[in-house]
N, C-alpha and C positions, 0 to 999 in steps of 0.2 A: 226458448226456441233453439233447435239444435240444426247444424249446416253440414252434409253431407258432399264430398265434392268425387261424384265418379271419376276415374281413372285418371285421377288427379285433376280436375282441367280448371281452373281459375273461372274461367266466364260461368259452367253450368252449375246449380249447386240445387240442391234438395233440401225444402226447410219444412219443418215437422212442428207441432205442437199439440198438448193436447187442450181440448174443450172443453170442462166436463166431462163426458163420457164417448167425444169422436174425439179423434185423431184428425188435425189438418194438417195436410201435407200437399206443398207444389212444386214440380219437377219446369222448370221454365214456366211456358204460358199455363199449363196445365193446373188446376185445381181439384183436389180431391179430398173426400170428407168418409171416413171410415165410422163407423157407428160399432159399439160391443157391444155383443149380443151375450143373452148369459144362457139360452138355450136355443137348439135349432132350428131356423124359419122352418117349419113343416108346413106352413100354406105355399111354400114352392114347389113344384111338380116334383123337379129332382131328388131334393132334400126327402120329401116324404116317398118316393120311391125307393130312396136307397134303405130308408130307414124300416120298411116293410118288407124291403129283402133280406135289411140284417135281422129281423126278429124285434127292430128295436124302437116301432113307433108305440108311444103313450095310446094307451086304449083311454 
């Protein structure tokens, strides 16, 4: 686990690890879980819209 300390401050700190294949990471109260992806959620509206505009969705 690795401790990150924004603009120096002693009380805040950011601690990071990974899972397996997420990343956990908590900023104070906060928890958050990061997942890798090895290709683009295309079942998201956005993702598969951009990817139809750049020419570049999987037929």
């Amino acid at each position: 686990m690795s401790k990150l300390r924004p603009f120096g401050k002693k009380i805040v700190a950011v601690t990071r690890r990974l899972e397996g294949d997420e990343m956990l990471w908590r900023y104070g109260p906060r928890r958050n879980r990061l997942r890798r992806l090895d290709s683009p959620p295309f079942d998201h509206p956005a993702t598969r819209a951009a990817a139809e505009a750049a020419g570049t969705l999987p037929g």
